[in-house]
C-alpha positions in Angstrom: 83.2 69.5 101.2 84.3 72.6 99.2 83.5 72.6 95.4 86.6 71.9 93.0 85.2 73.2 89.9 87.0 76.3 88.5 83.7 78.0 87.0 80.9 75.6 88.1 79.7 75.6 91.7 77.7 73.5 93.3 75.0 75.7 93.9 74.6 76.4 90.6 74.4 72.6 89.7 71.3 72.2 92.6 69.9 75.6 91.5 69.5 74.2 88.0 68.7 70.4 88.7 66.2 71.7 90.7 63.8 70.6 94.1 63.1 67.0 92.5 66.7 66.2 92.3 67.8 63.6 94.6 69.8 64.8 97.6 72.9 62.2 97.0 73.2 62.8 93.3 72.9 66.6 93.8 75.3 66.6 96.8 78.6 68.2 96.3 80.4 64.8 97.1 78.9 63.6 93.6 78.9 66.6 91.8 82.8 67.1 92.6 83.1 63.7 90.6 82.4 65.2 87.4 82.4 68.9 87.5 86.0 69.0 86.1 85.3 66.8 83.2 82.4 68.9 82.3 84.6 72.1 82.3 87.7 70.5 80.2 84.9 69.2 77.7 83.7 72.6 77.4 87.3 74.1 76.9 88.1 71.0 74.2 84.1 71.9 72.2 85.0 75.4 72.3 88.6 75.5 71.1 89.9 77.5 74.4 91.3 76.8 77.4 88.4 78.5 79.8 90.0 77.4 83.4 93.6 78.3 82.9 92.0 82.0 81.8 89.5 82.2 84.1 90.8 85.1 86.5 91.4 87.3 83.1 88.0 87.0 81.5 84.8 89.6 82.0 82.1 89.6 84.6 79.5 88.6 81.9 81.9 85.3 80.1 82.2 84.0 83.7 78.8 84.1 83.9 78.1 82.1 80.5 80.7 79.5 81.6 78.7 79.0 84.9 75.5 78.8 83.3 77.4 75.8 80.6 78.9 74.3 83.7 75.9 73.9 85.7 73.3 72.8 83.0 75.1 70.1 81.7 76.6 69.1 85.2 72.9 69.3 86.5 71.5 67.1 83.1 73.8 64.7 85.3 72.2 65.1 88.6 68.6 64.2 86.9 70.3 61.4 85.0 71.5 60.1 87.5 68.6 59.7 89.8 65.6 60.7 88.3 63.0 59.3 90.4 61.9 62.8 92.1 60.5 63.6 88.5 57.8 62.3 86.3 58.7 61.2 83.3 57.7 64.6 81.5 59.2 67.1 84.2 62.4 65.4 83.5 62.1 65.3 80.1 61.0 69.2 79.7 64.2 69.8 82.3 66.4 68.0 79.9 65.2 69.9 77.6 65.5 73.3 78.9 68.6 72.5 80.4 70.3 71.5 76.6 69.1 74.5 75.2 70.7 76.6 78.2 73.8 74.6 77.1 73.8 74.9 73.8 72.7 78.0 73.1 75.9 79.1 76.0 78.4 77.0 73.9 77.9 78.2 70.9 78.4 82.0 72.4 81.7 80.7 74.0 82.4 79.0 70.6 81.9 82.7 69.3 83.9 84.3 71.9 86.9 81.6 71.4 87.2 83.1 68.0 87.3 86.8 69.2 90.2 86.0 71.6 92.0 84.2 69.0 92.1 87.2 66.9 93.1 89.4 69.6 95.8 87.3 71.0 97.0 84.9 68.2 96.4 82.0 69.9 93.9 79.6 72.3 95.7 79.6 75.1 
């Protein structure tokens, strides 16, 4: 099955998740089922349209978008089925995968701003 996400690939999403994560809920079948909802909810937190400017943005942006895309799409995968983790190695891979998140939002949040100055708008 080929990935549908714009930004976030699959193997990103099972890099992150990890070994632990169950096969089904890491597979790209299931991952495909929310991959595009992650990305739009990235675009609507950040204020800018990331997928419809994809092909124009830097080596290093596309790079943050993955790493946003894959952590929280891979906070699903554990979710999801977390019985290949104990209760603290999922815990401590939530955690580390929020701050991967976060800490990558709020530099797109940043960079949103910067492109609205340049080009006047968020599209």
């Amino acid at each position: 099955m080929e990935d549908v996400g714009i930004y976030t690939k699959n193997a990103d999403i099972q890099a992150l998740a990890g070994i632990n994560a169950g096969a089904t809920a890491k597979a790209t079948a299931a991952t495909d089922v929310y991959v595009l909802n992650v990305e739009a909810a990235i675009s609507v937190e950040t204020l800018y349209d990331w997928g419809s400017n994809y092909a124009n943005l830097d080596a290093s942006l596309k790079k943050i978008l993955t790493m946003a895309g894959a952590a929280k799409c891979a906070m699903i995968v554990i979710n999801a089925d977390p019985t290949g983790y104990s209760a603290r190695e999922r815990e401590t891979s939530l955690d580390f995968l929020n701050m991967i998140y976060n800490s990558s939002i709020e530099l797109l949040k940043k960079e949103s701003y910067q492109l609205f100055i340049q080009n006047g708008d968020t599209n």
